[in-house]
C-alpha positions in Angstrom: 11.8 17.2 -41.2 14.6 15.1 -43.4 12.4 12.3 -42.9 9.8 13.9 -44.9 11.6 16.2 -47.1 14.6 14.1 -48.0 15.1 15.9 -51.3 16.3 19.6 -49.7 19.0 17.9 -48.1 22.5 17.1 -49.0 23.5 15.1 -45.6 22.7 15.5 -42.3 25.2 15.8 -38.9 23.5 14.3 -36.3 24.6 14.7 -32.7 23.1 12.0 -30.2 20.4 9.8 -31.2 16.9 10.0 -29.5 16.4 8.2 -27.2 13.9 7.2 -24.2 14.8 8.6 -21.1 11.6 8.5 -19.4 12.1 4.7 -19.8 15.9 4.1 -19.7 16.6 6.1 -16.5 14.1 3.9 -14.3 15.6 0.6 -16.0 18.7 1.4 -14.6 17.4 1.7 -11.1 15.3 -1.2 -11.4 17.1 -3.7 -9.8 17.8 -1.6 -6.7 13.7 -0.7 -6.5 12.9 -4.6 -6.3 16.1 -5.1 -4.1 14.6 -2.2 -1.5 10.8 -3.8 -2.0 11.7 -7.3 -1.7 14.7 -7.4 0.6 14.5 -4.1 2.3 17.8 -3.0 1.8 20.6 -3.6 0.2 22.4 -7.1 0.3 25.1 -7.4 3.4 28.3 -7.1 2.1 29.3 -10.5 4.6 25.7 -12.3 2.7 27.0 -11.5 -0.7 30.9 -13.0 0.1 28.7 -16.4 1.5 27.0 -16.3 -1.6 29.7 -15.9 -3.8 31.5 -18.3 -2.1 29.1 -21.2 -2.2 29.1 -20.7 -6.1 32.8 -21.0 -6.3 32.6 -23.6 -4.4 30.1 -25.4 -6.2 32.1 -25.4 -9.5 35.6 -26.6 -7.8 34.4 -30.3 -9.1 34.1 -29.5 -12.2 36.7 -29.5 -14.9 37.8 -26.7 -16.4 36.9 -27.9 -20.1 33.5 -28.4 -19.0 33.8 -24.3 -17.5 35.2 -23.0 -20.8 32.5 -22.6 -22.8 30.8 -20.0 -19.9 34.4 -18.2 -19.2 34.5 -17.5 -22.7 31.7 -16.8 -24.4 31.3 -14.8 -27.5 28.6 -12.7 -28.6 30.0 -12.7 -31.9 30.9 -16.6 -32.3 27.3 -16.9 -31.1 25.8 -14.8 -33.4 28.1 -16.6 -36.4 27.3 -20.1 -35.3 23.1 -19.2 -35.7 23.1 -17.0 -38.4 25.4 -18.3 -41.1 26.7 -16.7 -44.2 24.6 -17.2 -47.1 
């Protein structure tokens, strides 16, 4: 109604946005949906510590300099470095 009639307003108070539900509630299952279809369950807590391990494993070799740009990455330095001030 403000939208269209912006001129028998003074300000609005707004409480939470809208938002998709119907859409954002089955995103956030997702992952466990394709885990059930694909895998059939859920990951074995003993497969997901041989996992993690392996990756851990496969970065001891590699200096940490050549880590530090994936342990700390910045959204916002990102977003600075490709979107300069004008």
């Amino acid at each position: 109604m403000a939208q269209r009639h912006p001129e028998e307003y003074d300000g609005l108070l707004t409480g939470a946005p809208a938002f998709n539900w119907d859409r954002f509630i089955p995103a956030e299952l997702w992952g466990q949906v394709v885990m059930k279809d694909e895998v059939g369950a859920p990951i074995a807590p003993a497969k997901l510590n041989a996992v993690t391990n392996a990756a851990v494993a496969a970065c001891a070799g590699i200096p940490a300099m050549a880590l530090a740009p994936v342990m700390r990455f910045s959204p916002i330095r990102a977003y600075a470095r490709t979107n300069p001030p004008r």
